[in-house]
SEMI-246624 format. One line per field, with one value per residue (C-alpha): residue in one letter; x, y, z; chain. Coordinates in steps of 0.001 Angstrom, whole numbers, plus 500000, padded with zeros to 6 digits. Example, Ala and Ser with C-alpha at 12.3 -4.5 7.8 and 13.67 -1.06 7.14 Angstrom:
# SEMI-246624
code a | s;
east 512300 | 513670;
north 495500 | 498940;
up 507800 | 507140;
unit A | A;
//
This chain:
# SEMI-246624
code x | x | x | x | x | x | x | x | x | x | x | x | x | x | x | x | x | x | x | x | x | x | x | x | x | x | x | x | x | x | x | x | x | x | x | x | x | x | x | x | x | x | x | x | x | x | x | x | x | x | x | x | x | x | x | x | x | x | x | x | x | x | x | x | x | x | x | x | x | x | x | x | x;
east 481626 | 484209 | 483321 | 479922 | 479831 | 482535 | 480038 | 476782 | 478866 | 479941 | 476326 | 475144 | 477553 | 476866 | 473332 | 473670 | 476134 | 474923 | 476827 | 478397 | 480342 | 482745 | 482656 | 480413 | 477795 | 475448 | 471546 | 470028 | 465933 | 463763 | 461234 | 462350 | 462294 | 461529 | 460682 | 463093 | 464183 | 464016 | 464170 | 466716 | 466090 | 464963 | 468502 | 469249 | 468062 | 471268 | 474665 | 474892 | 472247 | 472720 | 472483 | 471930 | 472664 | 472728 | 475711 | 475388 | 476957 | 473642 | 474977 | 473535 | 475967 | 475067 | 477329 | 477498 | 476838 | 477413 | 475720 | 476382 | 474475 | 476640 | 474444 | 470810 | 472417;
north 503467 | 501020 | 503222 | 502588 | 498970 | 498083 | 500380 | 497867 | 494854 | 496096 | 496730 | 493853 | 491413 | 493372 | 492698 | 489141 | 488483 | 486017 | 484113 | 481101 | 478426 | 481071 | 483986 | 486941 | 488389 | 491843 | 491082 | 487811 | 486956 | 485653 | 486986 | 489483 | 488571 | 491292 | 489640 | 488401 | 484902 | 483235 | 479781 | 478638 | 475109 | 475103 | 475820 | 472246 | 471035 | 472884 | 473525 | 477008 | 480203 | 482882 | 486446 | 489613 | 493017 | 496772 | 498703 | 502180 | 503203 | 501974 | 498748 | 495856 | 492699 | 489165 | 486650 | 482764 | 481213 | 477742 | 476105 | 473533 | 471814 | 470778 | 468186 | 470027 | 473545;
up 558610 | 560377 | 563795 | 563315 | 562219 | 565439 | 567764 | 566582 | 567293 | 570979 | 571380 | 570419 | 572229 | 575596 | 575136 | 574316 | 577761 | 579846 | 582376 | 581831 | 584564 | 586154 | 583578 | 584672 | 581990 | 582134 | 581954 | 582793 | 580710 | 583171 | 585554 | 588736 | 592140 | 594366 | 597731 | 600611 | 600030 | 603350 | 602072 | 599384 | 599277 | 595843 | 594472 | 595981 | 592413 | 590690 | 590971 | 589833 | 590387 | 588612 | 590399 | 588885 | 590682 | 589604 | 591393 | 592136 | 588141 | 586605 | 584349 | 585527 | 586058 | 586717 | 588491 | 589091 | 592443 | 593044 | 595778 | 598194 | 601328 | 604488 | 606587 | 607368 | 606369;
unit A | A | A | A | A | A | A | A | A | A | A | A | A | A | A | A | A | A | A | A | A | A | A | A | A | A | A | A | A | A | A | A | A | A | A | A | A | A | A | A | A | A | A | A | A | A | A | A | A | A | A | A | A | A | A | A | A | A | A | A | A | A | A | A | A | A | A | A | A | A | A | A | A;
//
């Protein structure tokens, strides 16, 4: 019962695990962007993007970026 009950609450706190300021997390909500992003001036309008990825093992991990301008760049 105790195995079962601690299994549920590992399940449900990995699905739950977002990112958060500089601590990584596993699936991010939102909609998927497939295309090439050429053009990243829209992230000028926050300080952190968050930036999921699935390695070759299968379990997706997101990760914080922040972002910074230098001049025109």
């Amino acid at each position: 019962m105790l195995r079962a009950a601690i299994t549920i609450l590992l399940a449900m706190t990995l699905a739950a695990c977002e990112p958060a300021d500089r601590t990584p997390g596993m699936w991010l909500s939102g909609e998927v962007e497939t295309a090439e992003i050429s053009d990243w001036s829209f992230s000028n309008d926050h300080m952190e993007v968050f930036l999921e990825t699935h390695p070759w093992y299968g379990i997706p991990f997101s990760v914080t970026v922040v972002t910074a301008t230098t001049g025109d760049k």
